[in-house]
C-alpha positions as CSV (number, residue, x, y, z in Angstrom):
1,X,92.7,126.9,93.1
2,X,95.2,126.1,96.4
3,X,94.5,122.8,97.6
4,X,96.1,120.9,100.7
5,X,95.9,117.2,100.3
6,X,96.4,115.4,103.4
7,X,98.4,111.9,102.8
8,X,100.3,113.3,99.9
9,X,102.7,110.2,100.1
10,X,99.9,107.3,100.8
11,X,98.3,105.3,97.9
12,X,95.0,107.5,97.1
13,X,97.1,110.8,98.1
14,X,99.4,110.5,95.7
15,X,96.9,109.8,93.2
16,X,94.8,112.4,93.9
17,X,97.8,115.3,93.9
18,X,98.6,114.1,90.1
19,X,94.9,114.3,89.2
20,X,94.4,117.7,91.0
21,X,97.9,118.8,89.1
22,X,96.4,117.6,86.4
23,X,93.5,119.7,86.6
24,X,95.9,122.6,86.9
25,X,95.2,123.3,91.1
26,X,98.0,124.8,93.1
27,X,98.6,121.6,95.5
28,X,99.8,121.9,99.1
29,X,101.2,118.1,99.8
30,X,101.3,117.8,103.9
31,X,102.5,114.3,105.1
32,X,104.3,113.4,108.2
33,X,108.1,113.6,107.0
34,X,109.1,115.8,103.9
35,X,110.1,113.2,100.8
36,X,113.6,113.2,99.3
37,X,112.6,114.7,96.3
38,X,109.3,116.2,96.1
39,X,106.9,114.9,93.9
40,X,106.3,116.5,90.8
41,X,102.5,116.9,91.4
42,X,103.1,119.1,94.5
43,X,103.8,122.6,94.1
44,X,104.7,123.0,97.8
45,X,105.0,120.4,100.7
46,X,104.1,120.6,104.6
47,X,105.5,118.5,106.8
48,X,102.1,117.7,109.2
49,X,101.2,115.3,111.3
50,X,97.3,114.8,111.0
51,X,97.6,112.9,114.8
52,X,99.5,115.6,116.4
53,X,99.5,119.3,115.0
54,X,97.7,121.8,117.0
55,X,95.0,124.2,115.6
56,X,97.1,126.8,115.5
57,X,99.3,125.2,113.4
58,X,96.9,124.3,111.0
59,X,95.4,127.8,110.5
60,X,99.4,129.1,109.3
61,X,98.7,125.9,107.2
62,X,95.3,126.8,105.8
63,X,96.1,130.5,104.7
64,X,94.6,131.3,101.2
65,X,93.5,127.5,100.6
66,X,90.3,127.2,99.4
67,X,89.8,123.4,99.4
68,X,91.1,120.5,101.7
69,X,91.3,116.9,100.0
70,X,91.7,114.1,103.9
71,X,93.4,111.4,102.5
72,X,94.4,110.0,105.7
73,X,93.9,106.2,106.7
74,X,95.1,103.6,109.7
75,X,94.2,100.0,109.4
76,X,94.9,99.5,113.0
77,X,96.4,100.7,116.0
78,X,99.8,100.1,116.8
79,X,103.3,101.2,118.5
80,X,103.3,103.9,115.7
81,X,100.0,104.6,114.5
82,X,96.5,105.3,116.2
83,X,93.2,104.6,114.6
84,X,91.6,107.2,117.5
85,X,94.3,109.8,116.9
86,X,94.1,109.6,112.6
87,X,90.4,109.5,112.3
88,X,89.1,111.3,114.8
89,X,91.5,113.8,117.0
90,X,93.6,115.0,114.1
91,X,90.7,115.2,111.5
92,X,88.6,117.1,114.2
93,X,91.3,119.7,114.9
94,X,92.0,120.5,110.9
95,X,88.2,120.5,110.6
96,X,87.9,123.2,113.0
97,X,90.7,125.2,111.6
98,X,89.1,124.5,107.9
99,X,86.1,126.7,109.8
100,X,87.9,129.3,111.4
101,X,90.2,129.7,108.3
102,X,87.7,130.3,105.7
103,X,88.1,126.8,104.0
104,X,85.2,126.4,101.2
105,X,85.1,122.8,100.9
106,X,86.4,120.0,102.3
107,X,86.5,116.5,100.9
108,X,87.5,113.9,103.3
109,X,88.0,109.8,102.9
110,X,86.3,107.1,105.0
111,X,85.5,103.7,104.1
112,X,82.9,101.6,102.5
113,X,80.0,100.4,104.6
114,X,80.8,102.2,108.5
115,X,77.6,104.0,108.7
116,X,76.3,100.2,108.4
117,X,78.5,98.1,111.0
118,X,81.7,99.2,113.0
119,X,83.3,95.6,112.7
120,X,86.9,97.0,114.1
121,X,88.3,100.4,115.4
122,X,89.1,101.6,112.0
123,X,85.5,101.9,110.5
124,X,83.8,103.0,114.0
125,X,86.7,105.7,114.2
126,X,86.2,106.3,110.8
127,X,82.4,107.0,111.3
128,X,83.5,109.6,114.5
129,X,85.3,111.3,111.9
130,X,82.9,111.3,109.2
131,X,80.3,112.8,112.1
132,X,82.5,115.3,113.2
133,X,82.7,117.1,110.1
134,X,78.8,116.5,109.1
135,X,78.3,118.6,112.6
136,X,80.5,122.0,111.0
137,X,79.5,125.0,108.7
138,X,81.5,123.4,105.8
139,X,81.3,122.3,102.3
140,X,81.6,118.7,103.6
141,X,82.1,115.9,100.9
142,X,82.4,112.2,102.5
143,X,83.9,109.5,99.9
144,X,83.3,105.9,101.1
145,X,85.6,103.7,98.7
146,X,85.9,99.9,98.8
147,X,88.4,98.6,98.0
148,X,90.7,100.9,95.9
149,X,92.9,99.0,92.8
150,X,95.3,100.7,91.0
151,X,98.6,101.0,89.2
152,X,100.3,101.8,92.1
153,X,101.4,98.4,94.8
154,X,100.4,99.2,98.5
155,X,97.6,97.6,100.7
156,X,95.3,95.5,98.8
157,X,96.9,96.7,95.2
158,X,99.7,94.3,96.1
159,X,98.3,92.0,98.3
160,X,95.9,90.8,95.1
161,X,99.4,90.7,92.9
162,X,101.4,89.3,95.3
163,X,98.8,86.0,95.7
164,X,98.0,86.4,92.1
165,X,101.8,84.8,91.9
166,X,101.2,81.9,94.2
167,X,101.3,78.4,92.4
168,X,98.1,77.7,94.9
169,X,95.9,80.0,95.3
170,X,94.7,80.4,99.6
171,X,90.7,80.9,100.0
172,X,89.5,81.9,102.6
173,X,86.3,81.5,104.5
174,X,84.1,83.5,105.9
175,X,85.0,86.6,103.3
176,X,82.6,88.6,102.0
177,X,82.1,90.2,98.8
178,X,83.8,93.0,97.1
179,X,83.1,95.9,94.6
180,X,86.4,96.7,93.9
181,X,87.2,100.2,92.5
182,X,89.7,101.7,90.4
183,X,92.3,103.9,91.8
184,X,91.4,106.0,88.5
185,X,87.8,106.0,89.1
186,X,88.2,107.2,92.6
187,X,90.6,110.5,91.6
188,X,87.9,111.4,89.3
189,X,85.8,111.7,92.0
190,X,87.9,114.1,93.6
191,X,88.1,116.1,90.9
192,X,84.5,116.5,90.2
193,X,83.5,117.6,93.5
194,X,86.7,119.8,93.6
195,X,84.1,122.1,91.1
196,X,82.7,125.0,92.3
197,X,79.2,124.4,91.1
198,X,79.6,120.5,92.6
199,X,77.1,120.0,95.2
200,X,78.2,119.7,98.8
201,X,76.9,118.3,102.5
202,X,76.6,114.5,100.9
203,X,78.5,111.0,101.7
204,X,79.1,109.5,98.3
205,X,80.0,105.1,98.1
206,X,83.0,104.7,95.5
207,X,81.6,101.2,94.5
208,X,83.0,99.0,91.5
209,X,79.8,97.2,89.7
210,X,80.9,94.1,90.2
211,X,80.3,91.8,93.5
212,X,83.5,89.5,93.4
213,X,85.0,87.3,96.0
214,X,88.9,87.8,96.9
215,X,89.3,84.9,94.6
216,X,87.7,86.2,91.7
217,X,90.2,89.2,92.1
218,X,93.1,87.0,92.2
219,X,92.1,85.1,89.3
220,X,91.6,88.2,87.1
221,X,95.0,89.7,88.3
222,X,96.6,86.3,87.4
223,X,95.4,86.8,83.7
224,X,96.2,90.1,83.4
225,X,99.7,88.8,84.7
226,X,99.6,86.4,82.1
227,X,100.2,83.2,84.4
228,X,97.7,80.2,84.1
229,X,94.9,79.4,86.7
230,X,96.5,78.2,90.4
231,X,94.9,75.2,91.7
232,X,92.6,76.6,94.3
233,X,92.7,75.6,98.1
234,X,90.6,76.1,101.3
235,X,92.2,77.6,104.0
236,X,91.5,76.1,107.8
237,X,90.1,78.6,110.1
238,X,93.2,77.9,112.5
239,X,95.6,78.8,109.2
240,X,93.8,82.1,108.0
241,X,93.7,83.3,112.2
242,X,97.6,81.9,112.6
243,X,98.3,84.4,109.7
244,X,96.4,87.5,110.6
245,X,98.1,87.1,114.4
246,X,101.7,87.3,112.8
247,X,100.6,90.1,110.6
248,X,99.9,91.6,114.1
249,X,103.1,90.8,115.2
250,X,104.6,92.3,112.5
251,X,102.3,95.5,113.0
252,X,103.7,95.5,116.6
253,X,107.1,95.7,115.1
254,X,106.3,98.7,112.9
255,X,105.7,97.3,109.7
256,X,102.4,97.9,107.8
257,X,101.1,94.1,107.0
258,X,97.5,94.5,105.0
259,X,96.9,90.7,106.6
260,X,95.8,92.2,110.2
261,X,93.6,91.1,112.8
262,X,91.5,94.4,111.7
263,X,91.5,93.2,107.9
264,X,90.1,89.7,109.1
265,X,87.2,91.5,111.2
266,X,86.4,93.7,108.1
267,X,86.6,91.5,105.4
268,X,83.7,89.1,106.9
269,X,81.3,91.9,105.8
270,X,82.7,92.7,102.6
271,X,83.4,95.8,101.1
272,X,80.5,96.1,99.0
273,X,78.1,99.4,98.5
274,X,75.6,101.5,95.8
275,X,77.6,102.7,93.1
276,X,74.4,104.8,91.5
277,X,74.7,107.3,93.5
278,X,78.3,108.1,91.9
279,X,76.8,107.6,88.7
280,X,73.5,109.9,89.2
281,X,75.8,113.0,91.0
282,X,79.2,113.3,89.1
283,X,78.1,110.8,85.5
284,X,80.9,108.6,86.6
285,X,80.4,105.0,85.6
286,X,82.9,102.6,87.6
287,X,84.7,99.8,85.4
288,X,85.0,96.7,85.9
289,X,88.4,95.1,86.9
290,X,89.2,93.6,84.4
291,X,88.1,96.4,81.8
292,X,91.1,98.4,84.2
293,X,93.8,95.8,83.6
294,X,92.7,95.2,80.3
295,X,93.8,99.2,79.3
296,X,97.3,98.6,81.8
297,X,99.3,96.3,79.7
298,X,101.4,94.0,81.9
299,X,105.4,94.7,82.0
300,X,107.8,92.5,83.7
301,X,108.2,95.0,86.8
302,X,104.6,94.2,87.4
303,X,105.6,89.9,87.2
304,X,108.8,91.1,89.5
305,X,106.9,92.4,92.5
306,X,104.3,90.4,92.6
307,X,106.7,86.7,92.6
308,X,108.6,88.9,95.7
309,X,105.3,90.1,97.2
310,X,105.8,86.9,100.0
311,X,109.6,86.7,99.6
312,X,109.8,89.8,100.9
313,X,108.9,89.4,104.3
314,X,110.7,86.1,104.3
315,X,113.9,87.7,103.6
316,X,113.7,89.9,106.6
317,X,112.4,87.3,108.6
318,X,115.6,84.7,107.4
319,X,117.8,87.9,108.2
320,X,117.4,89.5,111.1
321,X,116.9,85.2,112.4
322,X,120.4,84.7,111.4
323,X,121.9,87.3,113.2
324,X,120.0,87.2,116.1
325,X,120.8,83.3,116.5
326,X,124.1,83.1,115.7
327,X,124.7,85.8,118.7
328,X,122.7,83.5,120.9
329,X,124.2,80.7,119.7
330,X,127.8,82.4,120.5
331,X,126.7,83.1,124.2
332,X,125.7,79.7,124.7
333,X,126.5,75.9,122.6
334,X,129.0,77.8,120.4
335,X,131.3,79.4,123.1
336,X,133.9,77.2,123.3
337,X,134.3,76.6,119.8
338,X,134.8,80.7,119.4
339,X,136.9,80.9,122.1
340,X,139.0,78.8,120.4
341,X,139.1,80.4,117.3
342,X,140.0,83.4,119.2
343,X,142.9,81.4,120.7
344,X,144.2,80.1,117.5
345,X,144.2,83.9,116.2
346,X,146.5,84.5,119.5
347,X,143.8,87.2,120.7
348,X,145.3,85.9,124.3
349,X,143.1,87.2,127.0
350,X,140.4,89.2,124.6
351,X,139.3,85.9,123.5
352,X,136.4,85.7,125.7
353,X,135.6,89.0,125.4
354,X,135.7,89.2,121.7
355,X,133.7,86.4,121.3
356,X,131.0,88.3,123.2
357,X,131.3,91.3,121.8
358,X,130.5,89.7,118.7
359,X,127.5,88.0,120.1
360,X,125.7,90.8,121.3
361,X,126.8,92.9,117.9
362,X,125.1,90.0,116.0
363,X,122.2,90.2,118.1
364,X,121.9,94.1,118.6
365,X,122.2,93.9,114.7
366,X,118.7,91.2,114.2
367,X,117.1,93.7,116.7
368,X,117.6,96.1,114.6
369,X,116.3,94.3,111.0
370,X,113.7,93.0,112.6
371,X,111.6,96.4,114.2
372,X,111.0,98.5,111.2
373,X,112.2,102.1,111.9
374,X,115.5,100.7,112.2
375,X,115.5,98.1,109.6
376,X,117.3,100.3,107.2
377,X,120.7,101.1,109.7
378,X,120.5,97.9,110.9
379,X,120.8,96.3,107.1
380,X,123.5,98.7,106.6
381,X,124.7,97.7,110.1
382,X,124.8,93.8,109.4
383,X,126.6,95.0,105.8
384,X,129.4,96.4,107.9
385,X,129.6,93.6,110.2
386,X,130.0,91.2,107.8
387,X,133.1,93.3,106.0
388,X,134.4,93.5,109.3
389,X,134.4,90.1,110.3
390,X,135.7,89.3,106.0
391,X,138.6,91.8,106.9
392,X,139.6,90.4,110.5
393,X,139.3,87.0,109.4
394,X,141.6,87.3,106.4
395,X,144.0,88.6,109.2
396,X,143.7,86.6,111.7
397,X,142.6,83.4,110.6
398,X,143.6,82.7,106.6
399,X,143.1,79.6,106.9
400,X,139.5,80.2,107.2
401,X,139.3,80.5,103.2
402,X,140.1,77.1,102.6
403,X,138.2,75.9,105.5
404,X,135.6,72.9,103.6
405,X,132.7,74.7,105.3
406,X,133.7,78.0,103.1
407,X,132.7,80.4,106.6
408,X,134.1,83.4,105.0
409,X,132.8,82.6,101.6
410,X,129.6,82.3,102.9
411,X,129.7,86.1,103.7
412,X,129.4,87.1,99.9
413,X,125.8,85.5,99.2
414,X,124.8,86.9,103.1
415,X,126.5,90.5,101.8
416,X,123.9,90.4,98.5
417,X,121.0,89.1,100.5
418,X,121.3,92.5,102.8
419,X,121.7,94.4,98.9
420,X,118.3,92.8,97.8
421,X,116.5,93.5,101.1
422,X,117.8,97.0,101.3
423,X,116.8,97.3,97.6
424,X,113.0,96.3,98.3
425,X,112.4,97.7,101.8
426,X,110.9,100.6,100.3
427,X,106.3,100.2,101.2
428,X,105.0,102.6,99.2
């Protein structure tokens, strides 16, 4: 059958449009931009934006698809993403077009536990949506996951890893339990209530059947990684809320940190639910975590990414740093000693100027690495830059190479730094 998945390019969607491929389904991938290369498992791509795209729009959409799979998830609000506008505005729109337009079944994702306690904006937006789409003459299916592991590194799948690598491992109080569920477990769900004879109208808990702590994850993933036991440490209150703020920060700048002040008001409940349910309607039985790793052998991508899980961010951090101080630096202390290095490469009277010109490119240039939907011109920008100033140097100045301090040499390292990052900037 046709089937429009919603979130084709985000952890579960993906998942669920090679499953439903699988299956031998006609799938209709609609995500916000169109990928470079579309994805094998999609037969034909939308480019949709659940937040914004008017009914109309959605019934051109809809024509001849029989099933609608709602991938569609926001941790938390931010410059570029609404919580209000992803789970309720958009999802109430499509739902209302999946009436009109003849739709036979939709299955849509929330979370674990928001019929229970709306901690944050995410699970009481969530539980809007869910409502929203009880209250229509549809072939409703609501899938509440915990937390969802799989092969795949985005949210929590790499968070886990990406501790799993620290020589200490951080616990944190306050944090409730988990049933973590495989990625695998929670595709098959789709695909059984994709089934024509599967019942409908019911909210369904994707539950592992396990109740682990965040440590107990990160201890299993560090065996699977093949790494012994990190000495364990209790994080202070003031440490674990210090964190979550500059994971805000970082939202604020575009990037998509799972450490967020949301995660932190979540996490004290736990992620934990009824997996019998599951078990009793589709005959799924959930593994257990370490049954899942335990049929993924290890490779040394998997040990890469999870030893530059926390590099990552400090590389960006370290970059766009650099170039916005040494503008600053070049405006202020530093001026005279650039004005004279203009001087001695008889610049005359653009030696001032020059020098600021290259202070606010630095800057404009750390602006640009550090707020994410520019990170990847301004890597490319700084890349420039720093061939530039190689090039102008050698001209001006030669004398520069032999200078003790090696300030063009030091370029080369800076050049590979910007490969690296532009190499890993990739999320998902």
């Amino acid at each position: 059958m046709r089937v429009l998945v919603l979130g084709a390019t985000g952890f579960i969607g993906t998942a669920v449009c090679a499953r439903l491929a699988q299956e031998g389904h006609i799938v209709v991938g609609a995500g916000r931009r169109k990928p470079q290369v579309q994805p094998l498992s999609v037969d034909e791509w939308v480019c949709a934006d659940l937040s914004t795209t008017q009914m109309q729009d959605w019934l051109s959409v809809l024509d001849n698809v029989e099933v609608v799979v709602n991938c569609v998830g926001v941790l938390q609000d931010s410059p570029r993403e609404s919580t209000r506008a992803a789970h309720v505005k958009g999802p109430g729109v499509l739902f209302a077009a999946c009436a009109d337009a003849g739709v036979r079944r939709v299955i849509h994702f929330s979370a674990i536990g928001v019929d229970r306690h709306q901690a944050s904006a995410f699970s009481a937006t969530k539980l809007e949506g869910d409502e929203a789409l009880m209250a229509l003459p549809l072939e409703w299916v609501i899938l509440r996951p915990s937390v969802v592991l799989g092969p795949a590194a985005f949210g929590a799948s790499a968070l886990f890893r990406g501790l799993a690598a620290l020589p200490i491992l951080p616990a944190v109080r306050n944090a409730g339990s988990l049933q973590v569920i495989a990625l695998e477990d929670v595709t098959e769900a789709v695909a059984f209530f994709m089934r024509s004879d599967a019942p409908a109208h019911m909210t369904v808990e994707l539950a592992g059947p396990e109740r682990l702590s965040m440590s107990d994850v990160v201890v299993v993933y560090r065996q699977w990684l093949g790494w012994r036991p990190a000495i364990a440490v209790q994080v202070p209150d003031w440490a674990s809320k210090s964190m979550y703020r500059l994971g805000d920060m970082a939202s604020a700048l575009g990037w998509r940190p799972p450490v967020r002040t949301t995660a932190m008001l979540e996490i004290r409940h736990g992620a934990i639910g009824d997996p019998r349910p599951l078990i009793d309607v589709t005959g799924i039985e959930p593994v257990r975590l370490s049954q899942t790793l335990a049929q993924r052998p290890v490779s040394v991508q998997e040990r890469w990414f999870a030893r530059l899980y926390f590099l990552k961010p400090l590389l960006f951090v370290i970059l766009a740093a650099f170039w916005m101080l040494t503008g600053i630096i070049s405006l202020t202390t530093g001026f005279p000693i650039g004005v004279d290095l203009m001087v001695q490469a008889r610049t005359g009277l653009l030696a001032a100027p020059g020098v600021i010109a290259g202070a606010i490119a630095d800057i404009s240039v750390g602006l640009a690495i550090a707020y994410r939907p520019t990170t990847f011109y301004g890597l490319w920008a700084a890349i420039a830059l720093s061939c530039f100033y190689i090039v102008a140097g050698t001209i001006l100045l030669p004398e520069l190479w032999n200078e003790p301090l090696g300030p063009l040499l030091k370029i080369w390292p800076i050049l590979a730094a910007h490969g690296v990052a532009l190499a890993i900037l990739e999320e998902r």
